[in-house]
N, C-alpha and C positions, 0 to 999 in steps of 0.2 A: 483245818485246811484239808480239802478233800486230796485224794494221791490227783485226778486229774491238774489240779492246781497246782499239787509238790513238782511233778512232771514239768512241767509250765514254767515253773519258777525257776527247777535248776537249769532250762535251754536257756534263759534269759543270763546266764555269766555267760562272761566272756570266752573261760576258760576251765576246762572239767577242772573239780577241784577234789582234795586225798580223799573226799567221803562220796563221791560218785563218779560212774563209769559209765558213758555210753557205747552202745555198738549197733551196726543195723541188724545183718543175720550169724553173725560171726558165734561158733560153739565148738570149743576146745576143752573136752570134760575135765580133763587134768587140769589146765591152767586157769580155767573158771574158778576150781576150789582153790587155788592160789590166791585169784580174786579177791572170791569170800572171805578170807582168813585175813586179807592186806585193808578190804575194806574195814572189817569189824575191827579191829585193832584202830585204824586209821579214823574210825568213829568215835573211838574210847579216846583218844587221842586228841579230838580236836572237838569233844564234850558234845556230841550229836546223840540226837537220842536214834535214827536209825541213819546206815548206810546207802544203799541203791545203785544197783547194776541193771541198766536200761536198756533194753533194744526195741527197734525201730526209729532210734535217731542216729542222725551222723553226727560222729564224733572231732569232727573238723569245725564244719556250720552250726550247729546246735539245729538243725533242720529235722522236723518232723516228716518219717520217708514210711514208716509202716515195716513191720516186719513176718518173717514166717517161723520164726525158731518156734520150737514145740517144749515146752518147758516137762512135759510127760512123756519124751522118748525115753527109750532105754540104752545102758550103755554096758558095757560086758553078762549081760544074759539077765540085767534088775532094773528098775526103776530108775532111773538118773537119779532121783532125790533122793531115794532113801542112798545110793552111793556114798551119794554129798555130808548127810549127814554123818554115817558112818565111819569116815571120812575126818571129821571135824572135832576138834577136842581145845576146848570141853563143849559138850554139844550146846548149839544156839537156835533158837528158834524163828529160822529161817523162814519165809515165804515165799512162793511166784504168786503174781496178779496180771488180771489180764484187765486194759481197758482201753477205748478207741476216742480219737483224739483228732477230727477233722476227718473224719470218717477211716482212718489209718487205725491198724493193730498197735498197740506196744505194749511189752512185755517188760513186768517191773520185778526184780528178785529184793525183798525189802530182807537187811542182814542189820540183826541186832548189833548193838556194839560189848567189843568184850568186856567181861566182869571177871575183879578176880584175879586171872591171868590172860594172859593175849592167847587168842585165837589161835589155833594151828590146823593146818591139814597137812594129812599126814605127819604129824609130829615133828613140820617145818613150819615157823612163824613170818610172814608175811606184813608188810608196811605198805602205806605209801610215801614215793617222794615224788611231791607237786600232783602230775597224773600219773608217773610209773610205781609198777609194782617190785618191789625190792624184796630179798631176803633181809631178817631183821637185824640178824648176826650181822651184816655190814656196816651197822650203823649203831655202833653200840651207846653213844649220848644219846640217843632217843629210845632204844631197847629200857635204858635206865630211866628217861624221863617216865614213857610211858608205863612202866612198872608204880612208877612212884603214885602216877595218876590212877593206877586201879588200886592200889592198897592208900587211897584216900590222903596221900603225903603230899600233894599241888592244892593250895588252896585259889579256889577264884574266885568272883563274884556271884558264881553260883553256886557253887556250895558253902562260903561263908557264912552262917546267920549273921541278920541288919541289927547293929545295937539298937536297933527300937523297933519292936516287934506292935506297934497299933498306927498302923500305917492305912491311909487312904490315897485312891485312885483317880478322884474324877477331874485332873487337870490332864492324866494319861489320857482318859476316853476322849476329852474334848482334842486333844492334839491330833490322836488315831482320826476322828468325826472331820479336821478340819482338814485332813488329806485326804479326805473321801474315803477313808479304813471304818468299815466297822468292827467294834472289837466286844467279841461279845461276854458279858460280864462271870456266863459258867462255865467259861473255857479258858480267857485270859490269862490266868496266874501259871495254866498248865501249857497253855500255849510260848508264854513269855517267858517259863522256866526260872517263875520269881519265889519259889519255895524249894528247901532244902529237903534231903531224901529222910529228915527225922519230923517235917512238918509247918518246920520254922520260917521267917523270911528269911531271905539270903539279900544281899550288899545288894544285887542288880535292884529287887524290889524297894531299896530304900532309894535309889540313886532316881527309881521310877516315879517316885510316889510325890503327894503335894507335899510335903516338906521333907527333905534329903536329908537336910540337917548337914550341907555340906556347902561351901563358899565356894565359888568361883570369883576372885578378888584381880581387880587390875589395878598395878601400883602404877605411878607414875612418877618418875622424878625428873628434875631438872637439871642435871647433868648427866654425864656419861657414866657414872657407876652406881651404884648404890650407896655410895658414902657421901653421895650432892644429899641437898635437902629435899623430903620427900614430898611432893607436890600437892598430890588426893589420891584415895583408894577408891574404888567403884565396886560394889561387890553384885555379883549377878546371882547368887548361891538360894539355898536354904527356900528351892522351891523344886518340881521337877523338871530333872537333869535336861528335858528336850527344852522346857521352855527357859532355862536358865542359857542352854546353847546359841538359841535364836536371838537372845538380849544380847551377849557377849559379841557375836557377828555382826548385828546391826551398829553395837558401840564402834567396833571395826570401822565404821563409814562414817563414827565422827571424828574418830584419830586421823585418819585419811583425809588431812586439810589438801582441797584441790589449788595450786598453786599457779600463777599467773607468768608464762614463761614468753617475755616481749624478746627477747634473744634473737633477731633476724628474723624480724616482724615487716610480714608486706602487707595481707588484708587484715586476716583475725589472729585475736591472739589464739596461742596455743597454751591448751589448761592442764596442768600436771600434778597427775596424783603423789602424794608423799609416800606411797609404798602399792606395791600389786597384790590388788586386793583378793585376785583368784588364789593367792599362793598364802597368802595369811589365812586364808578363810579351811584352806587343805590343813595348815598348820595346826590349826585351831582345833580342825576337825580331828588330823589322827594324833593329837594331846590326848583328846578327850577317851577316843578309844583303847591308846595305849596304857594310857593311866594304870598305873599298880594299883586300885581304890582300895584294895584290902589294907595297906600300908596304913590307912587312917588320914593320909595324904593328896591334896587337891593337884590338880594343874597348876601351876604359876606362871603367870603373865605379868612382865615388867615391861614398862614402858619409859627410855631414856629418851636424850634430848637426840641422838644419832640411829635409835634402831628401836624394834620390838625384840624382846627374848622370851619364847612361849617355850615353858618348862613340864616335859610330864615326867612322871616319879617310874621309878623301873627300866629296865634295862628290854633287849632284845628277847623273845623265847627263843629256847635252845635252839629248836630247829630253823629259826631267820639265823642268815648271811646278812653283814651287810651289805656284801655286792647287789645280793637280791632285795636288799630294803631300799637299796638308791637307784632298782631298776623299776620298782614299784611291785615285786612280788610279796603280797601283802598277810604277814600272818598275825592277825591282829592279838592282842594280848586278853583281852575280851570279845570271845568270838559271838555269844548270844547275842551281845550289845553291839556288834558288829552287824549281825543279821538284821535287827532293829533297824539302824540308822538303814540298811538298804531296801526295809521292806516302805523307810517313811520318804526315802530318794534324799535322807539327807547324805548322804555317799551315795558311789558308783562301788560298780564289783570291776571297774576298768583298771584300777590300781593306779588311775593316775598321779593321786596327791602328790606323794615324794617325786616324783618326776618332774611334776609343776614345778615342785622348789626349786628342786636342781637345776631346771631351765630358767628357771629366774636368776637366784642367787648362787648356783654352785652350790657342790657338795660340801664346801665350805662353811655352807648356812647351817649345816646341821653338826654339833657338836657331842661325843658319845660321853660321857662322864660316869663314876661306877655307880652312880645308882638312881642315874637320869640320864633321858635324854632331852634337847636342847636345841629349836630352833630358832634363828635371826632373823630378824625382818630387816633388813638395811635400809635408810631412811632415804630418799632422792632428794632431798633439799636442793632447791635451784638457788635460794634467797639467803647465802649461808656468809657469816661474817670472816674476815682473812682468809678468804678462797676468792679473790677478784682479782681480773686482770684486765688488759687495755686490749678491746678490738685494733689491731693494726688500720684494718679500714675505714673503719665508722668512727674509732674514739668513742664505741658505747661503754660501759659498762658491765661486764660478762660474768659469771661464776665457776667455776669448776665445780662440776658434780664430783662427791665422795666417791670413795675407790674401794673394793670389795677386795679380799685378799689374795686370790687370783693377781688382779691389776696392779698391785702394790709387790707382787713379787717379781712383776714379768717387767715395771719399773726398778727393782734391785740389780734385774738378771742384765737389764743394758747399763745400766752404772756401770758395773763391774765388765761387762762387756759389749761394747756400742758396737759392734760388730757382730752379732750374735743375730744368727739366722732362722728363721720361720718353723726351719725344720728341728733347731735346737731348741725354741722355744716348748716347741708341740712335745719332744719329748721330754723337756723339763716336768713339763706342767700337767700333761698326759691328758692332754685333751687334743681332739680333730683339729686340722688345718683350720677349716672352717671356722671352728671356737677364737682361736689365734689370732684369725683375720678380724673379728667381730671386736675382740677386747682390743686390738692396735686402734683400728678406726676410732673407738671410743676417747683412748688417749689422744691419740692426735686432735681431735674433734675439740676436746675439753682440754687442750694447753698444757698437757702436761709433756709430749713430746715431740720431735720433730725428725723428719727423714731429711739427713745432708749428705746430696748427692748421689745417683742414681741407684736402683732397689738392686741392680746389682753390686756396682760397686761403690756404694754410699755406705754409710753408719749411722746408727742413732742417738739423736742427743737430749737428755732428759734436759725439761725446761724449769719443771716444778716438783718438789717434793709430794709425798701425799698426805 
């Protein structure tokens, strides 16, 4: 990839991310080498092979404006550069480039990432957190992670050698060809970062390649836990991992039986899907990239008679919250194979996935466990056996849709208190008014509860269990 193209690629995120910095003409010699030292750390960190400090773009828009910085001024009676370097310990071989971009200037400092030990300038070491530049000492779980990661103690998919080392390619090229990618065959392996630094494959290249040697299996049972009787496995495996992924999402849309809801029917019926399929399909997606694959360990996808459970093996990395994993700030556990899926649009760099869920299903859907995580697909069944009750008007026929755990608590909380107000809810359950509003109407809608007597001074009375 040419730099004009690398340029290009990183305006196109949403958001500057720990291994690059934009600015238009902004030059602060001191805290530039702060910069330096937060990026190449922050490179080593998050396995890039270089960092990038850019002007002539805005750091807001991602908009290409042009700039005037002179990357060969001088700053106390020397050279800026050679300052920089001197400056820098252990020395790194630093660059400026200049090239034009819609007929606009920009000016690109390309910063190795550190080896070894982290970066410093001036004999202070430098991180980042999201886009700011931090001292490292304040963050001492990642001062340690990152240590571990330059003395070779993080193993990933790329640096793990593939238990099969006679690996072939050409269902990869056909994939790259049918996105309109060309991927050209004496750059590829370097470009995709599918060989380890002694020569070898590494995990990503097997996961890449026509046979993985790895299952992607959908069980299915006929009850609610895995102790029903097990119904069929489907397995999508044991080809490359992109065209195993595309099997798995399309099977997605035969699980998704569309369902016939006549429920206060004037002209057409209305057709209802048994699960949202935007929110399985995100599911699906960040399994696949969080995956621990070194573990030896697939995804798992169980499929019961009331929900989906898409299973990936491993936990959060250090540096994710999960505040910021269920706001969608996204630090993938495999980051090269992270870059992949966006360079083939199968992801966004928007961070939406987990936010999907959560708009769907609540944070509820996602379950943390010590050495998985764990999302729900909750089933909508309209058609569902001992969930019927009597239209008061019509004498039709009705079903109560199933209850998510949200709904089935905010039904405990008026049990125990049929007086229990909007605003004690909301703080109960630590969701907006809004939310509140949206989950009541539901109940009431689908029979399980009822307002007696005015919203002021009424109560509520639950009609049905859940």
């Amino acid at each position: 990839m040419s730099l004009k193209d690398k340029v290009l690629e990183l305006c196109s995120y949403t958001d500057e991310q720990e291994w690059f910095e934009f600015k238009e003409n902004w030059f602060q010699p001191e805290t530039l080498g702060e910069y330096v030292s937060a990026l190449s750390n922050a490179a080593a960190f998050r396995h890039k092979e270089t960092a990038y400090f850019i002007w002539g773009i805005n750091d807001k828009t991602h908009e290409i404006v042009g700039t005037s910085f002179n990357p060969y001024c001088e700053y106390n009676n020397e050279p800026y550069q050679n300052f920089l370097a001197r400056n820098l310990s252990p020395s790194i071989n630093f660059s400026f480039e200049e090239l034009e971009i819609d007929g606009k200037r920009i000016v690109v400092l390309l910063i190795p990432p550190a080896e070894g030990i982290p970066t410093a300038f001036r004999e202070k070491r430098f991180i980042r957190i999201g886009s700011s530049k931090r001292n490292i000492k304040d963050y001492p779980k990642r001062e340690i992670q990152l240590f571990k990661i330059l003395d070779g103690r993080i193993e990933t998919i790329e640096t793990t050698p593939a238990k099969y080392q006679d690996l072939s390619f050409q269902k990869l090229f056909g994939y790259y060809g049918s996105k309109g990618i060309l991927l050209k065959r004496e750059t590829f392996e370097k470009n995709l970062l599918l060989r380890t630094k002694t020569g070898e494959y590494n995990m990503m290249a097997q996961l890449l390649s026509d046979d993985s040697h790895i299952p992607l299996r959908v069980s299915i049972f006929e009850g609610e836990t895995k102790a029903s009787k097990l119904f069929s496995v489907r397995e999508f495996g044991y080809d490359c991992l992109l065209y195993s992924l595309d099997n798995l999402l399309r099977y997605g849309d035969v699980l998704n039986i569309i369902q016939a809801d006549e429920e206060n029917r004037l002209v057409e019926r209305k057709d209802v899907p048994l699960f949202d399929n935007k929110a399985f399909r995100e599911a699906i997606i960040n399994a696949i990239l969080h995956n621990f694959w070194i573990s030896g360990n697939e995804p798992m996808i169980s499929v019961f008679s009331n929900r989906i459970e898409i299973l990936s093996r491993g936990t959060l990395p250090p540096s994710q919250t999960k505040e910021g994993f269920f706001l969608g700030e996204s630090i993938p556990v495999n980051e090269k194979l992270s870059e992949i899926f966006l360079q083939l649009h199968i992801s966004e760099k928007s961070g939406r996935g987990v936010p999907k869920i959560v708009e769907t299903y609540g944070r509820e859907a996602v379950t943390f466990r010590e050495n998985s995580i764990v999302v729900t697909i909750p089933f909508n069944r309209i058609h569902q056996v001992g969930k019927k009750l009597g239209n008061k008007n019509t004498g039709d026929v009705l079903v109560r849709k199933p209850l998510n755990e949200r709904r089935k608590l905010i039904l405990s909380e008026m049990r125990d208190n049929p007086n229990i107000t909007m605003a004690e809810l909301q703080k109960i359950l630590g969701i907006s008014g809004t939310a509140v509003d949206n989950n009541i109407a539901f109940l009431r809608k689908n029979g399980y509860i009822e307002r007696i007597g005015s919203r002021r001074g009424g109560y509520w009375r639950v009609i049905a269990d859940e």
